[in-house]
N, C-alpha and C positions, 0 to 999 in steps of 0.2 A: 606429397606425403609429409605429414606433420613431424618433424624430427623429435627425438624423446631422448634424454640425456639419461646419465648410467643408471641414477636412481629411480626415471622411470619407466627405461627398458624392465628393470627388477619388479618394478610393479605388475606392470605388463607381462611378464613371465611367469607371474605367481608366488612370487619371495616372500611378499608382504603376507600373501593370504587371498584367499578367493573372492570377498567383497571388494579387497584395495585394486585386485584382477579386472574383476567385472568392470569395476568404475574405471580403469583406465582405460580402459576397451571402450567404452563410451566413449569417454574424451578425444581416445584418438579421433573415433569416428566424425564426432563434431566437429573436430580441427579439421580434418579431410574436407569433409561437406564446406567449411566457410574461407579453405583454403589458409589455414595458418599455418605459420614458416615455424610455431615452437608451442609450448608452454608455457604460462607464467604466475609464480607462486601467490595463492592468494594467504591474508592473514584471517580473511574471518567468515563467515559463509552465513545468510539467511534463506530461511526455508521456508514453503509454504507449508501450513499445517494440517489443512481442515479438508474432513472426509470429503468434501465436495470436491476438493483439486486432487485428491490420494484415490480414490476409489477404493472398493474390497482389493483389487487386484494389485495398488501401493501398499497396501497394507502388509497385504501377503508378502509382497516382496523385503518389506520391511525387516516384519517377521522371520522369514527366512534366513535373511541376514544374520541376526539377533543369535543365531542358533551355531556359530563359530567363535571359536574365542575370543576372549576379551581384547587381544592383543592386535586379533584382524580383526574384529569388527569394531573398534572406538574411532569416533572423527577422530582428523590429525590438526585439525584448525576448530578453535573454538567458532563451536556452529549455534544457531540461535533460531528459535522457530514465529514463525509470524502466528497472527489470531489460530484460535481451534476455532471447531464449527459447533462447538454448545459450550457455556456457562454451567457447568453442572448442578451448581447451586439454585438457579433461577430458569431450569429448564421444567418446570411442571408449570410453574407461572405464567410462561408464553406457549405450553401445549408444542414442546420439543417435542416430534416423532419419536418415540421411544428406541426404533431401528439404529436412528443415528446416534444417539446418546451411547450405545455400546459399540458402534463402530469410533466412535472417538474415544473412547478408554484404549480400546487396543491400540490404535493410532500412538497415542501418549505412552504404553508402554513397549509401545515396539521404539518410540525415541529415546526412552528412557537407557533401553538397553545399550544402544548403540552412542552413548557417550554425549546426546544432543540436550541442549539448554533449552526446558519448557517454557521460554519466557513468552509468549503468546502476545506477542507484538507486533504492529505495522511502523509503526514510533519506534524503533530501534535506536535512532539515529538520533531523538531525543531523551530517551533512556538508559541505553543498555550501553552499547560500545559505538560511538560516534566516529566515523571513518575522518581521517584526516588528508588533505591534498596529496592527491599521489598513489594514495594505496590503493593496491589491485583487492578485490571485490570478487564474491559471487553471492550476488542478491537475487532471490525470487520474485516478491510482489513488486509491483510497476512505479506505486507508490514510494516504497522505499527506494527503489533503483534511483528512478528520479529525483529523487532529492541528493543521496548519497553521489552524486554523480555531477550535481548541478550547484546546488546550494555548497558543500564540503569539498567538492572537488577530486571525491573518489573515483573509481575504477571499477565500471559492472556491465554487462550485457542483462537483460532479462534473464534471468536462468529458471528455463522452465525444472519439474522437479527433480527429474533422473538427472538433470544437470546441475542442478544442485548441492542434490545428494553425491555424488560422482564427485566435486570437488571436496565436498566434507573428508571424505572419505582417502583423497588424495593428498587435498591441501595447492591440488592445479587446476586451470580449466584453460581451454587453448587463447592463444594471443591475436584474437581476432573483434573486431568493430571498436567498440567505445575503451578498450584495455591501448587501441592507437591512439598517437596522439593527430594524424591526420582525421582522424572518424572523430575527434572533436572539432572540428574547426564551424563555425558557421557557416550555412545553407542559406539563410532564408529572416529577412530583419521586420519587425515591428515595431511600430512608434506605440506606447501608452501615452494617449492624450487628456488623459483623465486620473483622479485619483482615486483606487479603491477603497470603499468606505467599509465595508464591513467585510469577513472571513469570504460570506457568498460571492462579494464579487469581485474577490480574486478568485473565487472557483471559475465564475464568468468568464473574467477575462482569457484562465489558462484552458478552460472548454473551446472558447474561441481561436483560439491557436492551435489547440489540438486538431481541433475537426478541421481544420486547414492545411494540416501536414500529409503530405503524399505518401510517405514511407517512413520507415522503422528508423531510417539512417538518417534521415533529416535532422538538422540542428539549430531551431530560432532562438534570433538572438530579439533582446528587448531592450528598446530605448525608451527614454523619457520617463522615469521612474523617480518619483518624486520621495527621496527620501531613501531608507531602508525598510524593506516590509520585515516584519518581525518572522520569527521563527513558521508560526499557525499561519501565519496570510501567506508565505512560501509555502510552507505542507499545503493547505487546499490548493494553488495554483498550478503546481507541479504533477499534483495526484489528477486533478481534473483534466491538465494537458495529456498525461500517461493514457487517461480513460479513454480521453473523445480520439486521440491520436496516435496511441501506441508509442509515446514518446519518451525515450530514456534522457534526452539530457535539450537544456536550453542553458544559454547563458545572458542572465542580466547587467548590462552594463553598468560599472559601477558598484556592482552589489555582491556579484558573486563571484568567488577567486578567479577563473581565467577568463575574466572578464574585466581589467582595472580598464580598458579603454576600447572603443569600439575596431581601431585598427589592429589589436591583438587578437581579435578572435575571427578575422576574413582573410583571406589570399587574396591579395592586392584591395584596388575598392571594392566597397561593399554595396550591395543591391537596394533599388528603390526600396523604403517600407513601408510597410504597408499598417495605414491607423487602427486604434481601438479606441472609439469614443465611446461617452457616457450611453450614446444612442445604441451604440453597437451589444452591447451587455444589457441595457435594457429590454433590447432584443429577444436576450437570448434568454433573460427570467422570460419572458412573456410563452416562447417556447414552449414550456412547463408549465403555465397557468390554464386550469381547469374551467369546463362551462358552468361548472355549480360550486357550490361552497362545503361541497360535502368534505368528510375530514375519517380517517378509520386510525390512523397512524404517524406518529412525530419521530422520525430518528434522526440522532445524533451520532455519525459513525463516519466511519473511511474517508480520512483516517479516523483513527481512534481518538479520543480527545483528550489534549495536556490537560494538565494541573489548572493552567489559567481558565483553560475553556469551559472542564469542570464547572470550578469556581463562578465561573459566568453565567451557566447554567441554572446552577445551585441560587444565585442571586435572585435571576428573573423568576422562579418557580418560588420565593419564599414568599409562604404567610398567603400562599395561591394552591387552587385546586386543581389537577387536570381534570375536565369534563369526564363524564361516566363513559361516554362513547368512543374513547379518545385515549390510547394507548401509547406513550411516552417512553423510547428507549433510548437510552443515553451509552455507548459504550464506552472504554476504558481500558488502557493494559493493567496487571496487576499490579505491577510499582505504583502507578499514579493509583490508582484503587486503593491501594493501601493508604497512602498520603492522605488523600479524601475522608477514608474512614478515621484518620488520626485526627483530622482539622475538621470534622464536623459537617463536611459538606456532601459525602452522601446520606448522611441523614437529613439535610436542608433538601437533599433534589428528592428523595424518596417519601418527604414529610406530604409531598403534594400528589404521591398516587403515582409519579414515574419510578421508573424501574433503571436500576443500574447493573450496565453486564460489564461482565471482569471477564478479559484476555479474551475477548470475540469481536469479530464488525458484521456487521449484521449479514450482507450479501453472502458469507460466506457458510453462513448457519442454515443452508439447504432454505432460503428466504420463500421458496416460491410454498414449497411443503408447509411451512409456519405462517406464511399470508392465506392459504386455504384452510388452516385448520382453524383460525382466527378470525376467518372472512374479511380478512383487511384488503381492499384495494388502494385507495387512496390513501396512499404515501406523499408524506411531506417533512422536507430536511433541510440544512443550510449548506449539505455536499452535492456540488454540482458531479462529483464523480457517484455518488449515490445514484442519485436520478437517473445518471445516463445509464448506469447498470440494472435496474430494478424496470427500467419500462420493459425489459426482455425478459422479467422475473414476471408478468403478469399483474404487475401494478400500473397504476395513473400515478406518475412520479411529478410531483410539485415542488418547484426554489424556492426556497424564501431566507429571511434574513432570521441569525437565531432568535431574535425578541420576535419576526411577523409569527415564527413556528409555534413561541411557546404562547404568545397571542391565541394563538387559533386553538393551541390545545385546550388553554382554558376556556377557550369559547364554544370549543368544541362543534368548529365550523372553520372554515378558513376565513379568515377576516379582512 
């Protein structure tokens, strides 16, 4: 039985209030189910947002909540919420189901109520509040975990939503997997024999390691990393490994905090590793390559894209058309979306016919509902975690690099 100290025994009892109740009721139960000896205070909490992971029936719950004082219903930890599942602004543009468009208003005002930061973000951890070495964590989306977890060196399990929510509400979640410091240690090593050249193929390579991971608990570590990969070539590699593998944390030697050398992150020697050649990630784009050149859809999403990427984006599309047939989405959180609109550069990606979504990623905008009312099949992006999600959304999901994507938009064919 999970032990609960005096403040939250009180919770537990009902002191706090009947939401702070509920959620520790949860927690306990989690503790119980993963066998943890305690509790341990988180400082900031991320939430998944969007009607597709909340259902009517989160909602309600939400809702419900909402409807108790101020005092027992506000988070106790600044809490922060990942992408919505519509753009309200540019939802008639992409033929939003109208259903979902007002189950995401309620969503946002049942958040609104309970104290939670609308910041509609996957990029947290590049915009909002950046975890620093050590801090315990309750992060939602897989994306975020993994990076906050790997790259900064925070403290998070997956927190599906009621656990989430549960810690918001608490400011605990129980002291079990990646919140140890044994559940970090390295599992399982790779050698990178190759240099990643573009964003895609460090999606490559972190897909290639994902789908090789047996369990949730495993923890690859990577060698031979030529360099520092920047901020974006870690977000795609991390988000890709999360996708193809369920993986919350890896450490790169060298590159990321508990990882200054390889003997700091195994118990005793570490295990043969195992290569990723140039061969091996050419591989795995071919994977994803189509028997035609047909083309319906270009996204840019999950994650969301920085400032730079933007920027990147905005570049190849100037003074260029996207084809007539050829539907171009680029998403964004609303911080960088602001930035963009200050610096000129959604008007440069929108001058050519794409479309810019603020505070959404596409998978999560009910995709498979908006690829049928659109007739789009064939999807094509520079996120290897895209792809892997979207062949199960009833698309023909295609890699490419983001100059082969915006290529093909203009050409409106794959090229």
């Amino acid at each position: 039985m999970v032990k609960l100290n005096e403040e939250e025994q009180a919770m537990l009892a009902g002191e706090f209030g009947e939401p702070r109740r509920l959620s520790m009721e949860h927690i306990q139960k989690v503790g119980n189910f993963f066998d943890a000896e305690d509790l341990v205070e988180v400082s900031q909490v991320h939430l998944m947002a969007d009607t597709e992971s909340t259902g009517e029936a989160g909602i309600e719950y939400l809702e419900m909540l909402g409807t108790y004082p101020e005092e027992e219903r506000r988070v106790r930890v600044p809490t922060v919420t990942d992408p919505l599942g519509c753009d309200f602004a540019k939802a008639e543009r992409i033929n939003h189901p109208e259903e979902f468009i007002a189950l995401e208003r309620r969503l946002t005002n049942a958040f609104l109520d309970l104290g939670i930061l609308i910041t509609q973000t996957c990029i947290n951890y590049q915009t909002i509040l950046p975890p620093v070495l050590g801090e315990h964590l309750a992060y939602g989306d897989t994306g975020s975990s993994i990076y906050a977890n790997s790259v900064m060196g925070g403290r998070t399990n997956f927190q599906g939503g009621p656990s989430a929510l549960a810690a918001a509400l608490t400011g605990r979640v129980p002291r079990y997997g990646f919140h140890l410091d044994e559940r970090r240690r390295g599992t399982n090593l790779w050698e990178l024999q190759c240099r990643p050249e573009s964003l895609s193929d460090w999606g490559a390579a972190g897909a290639i390691i994902g789908r090789a991971q047996g369990s949730y608990w495993e923890v690859p570590v990577i060698t031979g990393v030529d360099g520092s990969p920047n901020s974006d070539e870690l977000k795609q590699f991390g988000a890709a490994m999360a996708s193809f593998g369920s993986t919350p944390l890896f450490h790169m030697v060298g590159v990321t905090p508990e990882a200054p050398a390889l003997a700091s992150v195994f118990d005793g020697p570490p295990p043969a590793a195992t290569p990723i050649s140039q061969a091996d990630i050419d591989d795995l784009y071919r994977s994803y390559q189509p028997d035609d050149d047909k083309l319906d859809v270009v996204v840019f999403a999950a994650p969301q894209l920085s400032l730079v990427e933007m920027q990147q984006v905005g570049l190849l599309l100037r003074d260029r058309n996207v084809h007539a047939d050829v539907t171009v989405l680029a998403a964004t959180s609303p911080e960088i979306k602001a930035a963009c609109d200050r610096m000129g550069i959604t008007e440069m990606i929108e001058a050519s016919g794409a479309v810019v979504l603020e505070g959404v990623c596409f998978y999560q905008m009910h995709a498979r509902e908006i690829g049928e009312a659109n007739g789009w099949r064939r999807l094509m992006s520079n996120s290897a975690k895209i792809v892997n999600i979207l062949g199960g959304y009833g698309y023909e999901p295609v890699l490419g690099t983001t100059e082969h994507c915006i290529d093909s938009a203009v050409a409106g064919r794959i090229v």
